[in-house]
NUMARTI-790323 format. One record per residue: x, y negated, z negated of N, C-alpha, C in turn; residue in three letters; residue number from 1. Coordinates in steps of 0.02 Angstrom, whole numbers, m for minus. Each point is the difference from the previous one (the first is absolute). Example, Ala and Ser with C-alpha at 12.3 -4.5 7.8 and 13.67 -1.06 7.14 Angstrom:
REM residues 2
nc1, nc2, nc3, cac1, cac2, cac3, cc1, cc2, cc3, r, k
660, 284, m390, m45, m59, 0, 45, m60, 0, ALA, 1;
m18, m53, 36, 42, m59, m3, m39, m55, m37, SER, 2;
//
This chain:
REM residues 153
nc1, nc2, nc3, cac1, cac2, cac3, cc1, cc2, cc3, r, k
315, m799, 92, 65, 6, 30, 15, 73, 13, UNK, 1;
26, 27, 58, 10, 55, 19, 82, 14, 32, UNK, 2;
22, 45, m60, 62, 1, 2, 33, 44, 99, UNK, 3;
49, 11, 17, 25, m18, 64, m23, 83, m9, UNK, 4;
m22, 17, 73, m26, 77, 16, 51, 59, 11, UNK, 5;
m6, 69, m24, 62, 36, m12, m46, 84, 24, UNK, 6;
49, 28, 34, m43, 54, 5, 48, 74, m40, UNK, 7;
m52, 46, 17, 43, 61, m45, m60, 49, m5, UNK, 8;
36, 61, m17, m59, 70, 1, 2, m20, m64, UNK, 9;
m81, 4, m17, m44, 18, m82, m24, 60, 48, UNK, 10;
12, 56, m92, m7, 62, 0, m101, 13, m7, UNK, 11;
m14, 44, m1, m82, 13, m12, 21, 11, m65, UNK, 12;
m57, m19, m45, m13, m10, m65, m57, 22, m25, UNK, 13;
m3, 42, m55, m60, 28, m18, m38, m59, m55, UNK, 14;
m47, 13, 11, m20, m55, m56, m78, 12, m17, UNK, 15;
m31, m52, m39, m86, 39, m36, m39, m71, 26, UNK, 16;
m28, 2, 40, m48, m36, 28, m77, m29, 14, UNK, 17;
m29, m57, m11, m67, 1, 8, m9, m27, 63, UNK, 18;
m42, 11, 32, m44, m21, 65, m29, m49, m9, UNK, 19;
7, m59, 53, m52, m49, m26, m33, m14, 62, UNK, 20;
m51, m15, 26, m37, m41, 57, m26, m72, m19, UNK, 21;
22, m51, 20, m29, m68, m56, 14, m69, 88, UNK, 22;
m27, m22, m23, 11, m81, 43, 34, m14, m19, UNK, 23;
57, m50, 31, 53, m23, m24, m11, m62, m83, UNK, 24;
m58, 6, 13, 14, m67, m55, m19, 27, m72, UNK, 25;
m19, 65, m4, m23, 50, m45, 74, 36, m37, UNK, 26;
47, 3, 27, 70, m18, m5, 28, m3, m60, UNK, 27;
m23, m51, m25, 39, m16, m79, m41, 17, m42, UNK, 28;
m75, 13, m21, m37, 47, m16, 5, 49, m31, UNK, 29;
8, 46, 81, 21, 75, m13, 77, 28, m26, UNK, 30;
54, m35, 31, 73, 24, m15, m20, 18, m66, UNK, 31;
14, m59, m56, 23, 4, m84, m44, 48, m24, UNK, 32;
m65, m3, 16, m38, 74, m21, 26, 68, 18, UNK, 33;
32, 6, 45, 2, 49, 39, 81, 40, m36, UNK, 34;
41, m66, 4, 60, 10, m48, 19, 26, m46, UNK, 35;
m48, m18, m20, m25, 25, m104, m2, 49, m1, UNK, 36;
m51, 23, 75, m33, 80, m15, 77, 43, 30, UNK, 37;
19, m20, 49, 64, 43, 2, 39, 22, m51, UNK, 38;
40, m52, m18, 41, m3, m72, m40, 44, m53, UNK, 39;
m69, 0, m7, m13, 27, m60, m1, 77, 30, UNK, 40;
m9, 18, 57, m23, 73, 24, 86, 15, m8, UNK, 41;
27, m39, 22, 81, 43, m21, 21, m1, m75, UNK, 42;
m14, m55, m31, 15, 13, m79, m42, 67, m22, UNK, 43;
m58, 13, 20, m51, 57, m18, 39, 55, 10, UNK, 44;
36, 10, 67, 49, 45, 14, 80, 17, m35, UNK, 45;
m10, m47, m48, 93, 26, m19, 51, m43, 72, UNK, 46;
m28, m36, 40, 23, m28, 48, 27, m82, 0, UNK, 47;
62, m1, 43, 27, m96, 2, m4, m16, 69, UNK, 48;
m37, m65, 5, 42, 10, 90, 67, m23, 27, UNK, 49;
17, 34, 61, 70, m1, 12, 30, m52, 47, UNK, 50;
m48, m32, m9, 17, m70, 42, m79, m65, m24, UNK, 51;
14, m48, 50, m56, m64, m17, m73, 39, 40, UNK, 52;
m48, m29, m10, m69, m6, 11, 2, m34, 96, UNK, 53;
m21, 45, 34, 0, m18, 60, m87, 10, 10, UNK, 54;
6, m39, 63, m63, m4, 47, 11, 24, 71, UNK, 55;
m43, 46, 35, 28, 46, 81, m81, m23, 24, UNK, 56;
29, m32, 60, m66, m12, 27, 1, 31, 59, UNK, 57;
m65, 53, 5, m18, 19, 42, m42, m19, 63, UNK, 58;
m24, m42, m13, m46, m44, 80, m18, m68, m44, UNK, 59;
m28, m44, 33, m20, m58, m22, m51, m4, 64, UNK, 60;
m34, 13, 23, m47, m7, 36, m60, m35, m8, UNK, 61;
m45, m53, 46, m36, m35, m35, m4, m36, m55, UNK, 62;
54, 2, m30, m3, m49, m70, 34, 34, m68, UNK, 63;
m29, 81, 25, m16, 43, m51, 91, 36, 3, UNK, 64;
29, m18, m78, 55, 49, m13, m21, 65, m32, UNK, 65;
36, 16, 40, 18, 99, m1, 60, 1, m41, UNK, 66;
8, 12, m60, 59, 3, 4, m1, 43, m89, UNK, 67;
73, 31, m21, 28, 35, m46, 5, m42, m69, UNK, 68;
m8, m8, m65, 62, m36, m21, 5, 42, m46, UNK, 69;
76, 34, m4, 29, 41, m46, 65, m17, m36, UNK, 70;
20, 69, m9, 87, m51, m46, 21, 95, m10, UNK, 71;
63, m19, 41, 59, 71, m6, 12, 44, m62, UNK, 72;
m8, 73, 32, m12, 58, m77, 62, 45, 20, UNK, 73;
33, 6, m45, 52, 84, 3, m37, 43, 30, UNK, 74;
m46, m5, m37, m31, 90, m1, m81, 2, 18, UNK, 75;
m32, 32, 29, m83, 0, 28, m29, m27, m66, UNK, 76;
m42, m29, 15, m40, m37, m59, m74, 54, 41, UNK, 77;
m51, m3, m81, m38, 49, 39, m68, m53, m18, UNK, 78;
m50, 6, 50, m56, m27, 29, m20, m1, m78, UNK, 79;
m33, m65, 2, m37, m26, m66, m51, m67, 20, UNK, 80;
m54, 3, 2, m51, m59, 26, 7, m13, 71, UNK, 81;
54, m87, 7, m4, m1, 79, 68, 0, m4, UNK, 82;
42, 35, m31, 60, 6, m2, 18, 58, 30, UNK, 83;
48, m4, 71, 6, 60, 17, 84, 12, 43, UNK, 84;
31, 61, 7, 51, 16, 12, 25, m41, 67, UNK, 85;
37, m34, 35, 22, m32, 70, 68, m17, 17, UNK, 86;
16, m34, 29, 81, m10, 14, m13, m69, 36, UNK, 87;
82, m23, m1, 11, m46, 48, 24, 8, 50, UNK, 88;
m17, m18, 38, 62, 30, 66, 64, m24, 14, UNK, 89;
33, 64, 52, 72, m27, m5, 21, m2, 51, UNK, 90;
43, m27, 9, 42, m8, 87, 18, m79, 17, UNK, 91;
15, m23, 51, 52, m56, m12, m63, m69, 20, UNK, 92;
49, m31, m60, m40, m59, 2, 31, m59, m9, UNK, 93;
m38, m55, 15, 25, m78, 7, m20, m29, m68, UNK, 94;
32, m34, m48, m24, m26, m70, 17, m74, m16, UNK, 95;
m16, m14, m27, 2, m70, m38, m28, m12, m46, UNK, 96;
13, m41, m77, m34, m16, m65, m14, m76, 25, UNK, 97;
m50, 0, m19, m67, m70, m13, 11, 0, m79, UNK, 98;
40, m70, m2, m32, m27, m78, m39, m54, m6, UNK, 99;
m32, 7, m30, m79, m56, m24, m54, 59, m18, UNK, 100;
m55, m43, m3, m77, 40, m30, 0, 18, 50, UNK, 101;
m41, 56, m41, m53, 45, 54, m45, m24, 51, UNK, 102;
m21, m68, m2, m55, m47, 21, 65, m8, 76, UNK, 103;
49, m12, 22, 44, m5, 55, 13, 78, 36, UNK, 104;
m31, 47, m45, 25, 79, 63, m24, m5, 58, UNK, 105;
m72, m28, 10, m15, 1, 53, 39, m49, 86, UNK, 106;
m1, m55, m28, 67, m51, 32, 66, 47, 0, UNK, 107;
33, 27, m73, 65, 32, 15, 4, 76, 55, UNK, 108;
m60, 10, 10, m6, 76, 42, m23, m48, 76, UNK, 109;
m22, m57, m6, m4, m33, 84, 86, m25, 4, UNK, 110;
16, m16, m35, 85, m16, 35, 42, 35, m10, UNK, 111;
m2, 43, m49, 28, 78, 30, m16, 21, 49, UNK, 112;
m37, 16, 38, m30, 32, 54, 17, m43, 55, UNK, 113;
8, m70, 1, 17, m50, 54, 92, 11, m4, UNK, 114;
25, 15, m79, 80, m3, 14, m4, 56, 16, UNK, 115;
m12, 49, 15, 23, 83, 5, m17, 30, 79, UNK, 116;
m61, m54, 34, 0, 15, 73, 45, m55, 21, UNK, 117;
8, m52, 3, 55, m41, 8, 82, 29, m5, UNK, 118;
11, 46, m52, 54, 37, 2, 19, 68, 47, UNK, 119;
m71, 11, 27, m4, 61, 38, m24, 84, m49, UNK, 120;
m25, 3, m38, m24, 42, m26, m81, 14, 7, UNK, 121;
2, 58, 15, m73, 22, 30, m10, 47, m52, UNK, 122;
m77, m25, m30, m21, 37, m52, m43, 56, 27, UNK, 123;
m8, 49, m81, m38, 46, 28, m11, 40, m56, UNK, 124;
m85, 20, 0, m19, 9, m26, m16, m22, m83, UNK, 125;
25, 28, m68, m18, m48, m56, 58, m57, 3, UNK, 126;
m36, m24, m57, 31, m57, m54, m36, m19, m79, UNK, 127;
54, m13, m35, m6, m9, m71, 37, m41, m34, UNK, 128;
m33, m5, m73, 35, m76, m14, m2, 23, m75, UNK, 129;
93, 10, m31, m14, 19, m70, 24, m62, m51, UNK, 130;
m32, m17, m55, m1, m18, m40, 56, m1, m42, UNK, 131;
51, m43, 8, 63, 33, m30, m11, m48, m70, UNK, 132;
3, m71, m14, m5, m28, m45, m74, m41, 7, UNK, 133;
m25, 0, m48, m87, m10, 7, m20, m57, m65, UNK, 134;
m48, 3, m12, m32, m42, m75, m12, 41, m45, UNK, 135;
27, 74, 3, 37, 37, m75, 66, m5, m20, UNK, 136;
23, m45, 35, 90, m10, m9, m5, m74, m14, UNK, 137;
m20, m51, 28, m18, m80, m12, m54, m15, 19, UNK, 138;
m33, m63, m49, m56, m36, 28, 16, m56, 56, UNK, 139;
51, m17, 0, 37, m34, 72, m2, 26, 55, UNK, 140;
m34, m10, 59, m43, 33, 64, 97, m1, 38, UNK, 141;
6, m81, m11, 68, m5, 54, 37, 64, m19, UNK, 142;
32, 29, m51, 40, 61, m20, m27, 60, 23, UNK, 143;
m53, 14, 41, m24, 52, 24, 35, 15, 67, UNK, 144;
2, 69, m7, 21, 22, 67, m29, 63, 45, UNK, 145;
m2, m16, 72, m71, 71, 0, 51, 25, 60, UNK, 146;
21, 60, 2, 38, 38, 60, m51, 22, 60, UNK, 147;
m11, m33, 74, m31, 17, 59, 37, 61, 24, UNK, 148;
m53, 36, 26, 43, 46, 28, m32, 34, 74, UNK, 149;
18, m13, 65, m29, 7, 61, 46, 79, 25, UNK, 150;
m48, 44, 9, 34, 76, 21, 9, m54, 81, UNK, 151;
76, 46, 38, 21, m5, 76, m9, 42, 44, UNK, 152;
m4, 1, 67, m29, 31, 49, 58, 39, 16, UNK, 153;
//
């Protein structure tokens, strides 16, 4: 279910990031590993993050996601393994929360994308999808909620 679409400037956000290149179905895999290692490179640091655990996808080409998944820092987090300094971007965007599992983002980012050109919004360039309530808050998938977020032209 994808709550009714709302737009508004999100600011750029600094945040500590890993790179991933993976096939889409490699996906659930890599995130929770990848998670761990964040969280622990900021606990290593004297560091909290300042918001949820997002994903920025940079191309999806051929199959293959390009894409970020980090989680918002106050302050520069400094390079440790594949943990490294990045941001989110900022400028105005179209949003909506998807609640259900993770197993529906892909469906909730096709009818987002069908309600949001249907509304007249022309995207451009990124998009990201943060993790606001996840399966560290409940083991109940329905209580999950994941924030889409499409930058505007």
């Amino acid at each position: 279910m994808l709550d009714p679409l709302h737009v508004g400037e999100s600011p750029a956000r600094s945040a500590a990031v890993i790179r991933l290149q993976v096939p889409q179905k490699e996906l659930p895999r890599v995130m929770g590993p990848a998670i761990q290692e964040l969280l622990a490179a900021l606990q290593a640091q004297g560091m909290a993050p300042a918001g949820p655990v997002f994903s920025h996808y940079l191309s999806m080409d051929a199959g293959l996601f390009d894409f970020e998944v980090g989680v918002p820092v106050a302050a520069a987090v400094a390079p440790v393994g594949r943990v490294q300094p990045g941001q989110l971007p900022g400028g105005r965007v179209v949003r909506t929360t998807y609640h259900g599992p993770y197993e529906g983002l892909h469906q909730a980012w096709r009818q987002f994308g069908e309600l949001a050109r249907a509304q007249g919004y022309q995207p451009a360039g990124g998009f990201w999808e943060s993790y606001v309530i996840g399966p560290e808050t409940s083991p109940e998938a329905a209580t999950w909620r994941t924030e889409l977020n499409q930058l505007l032209g």
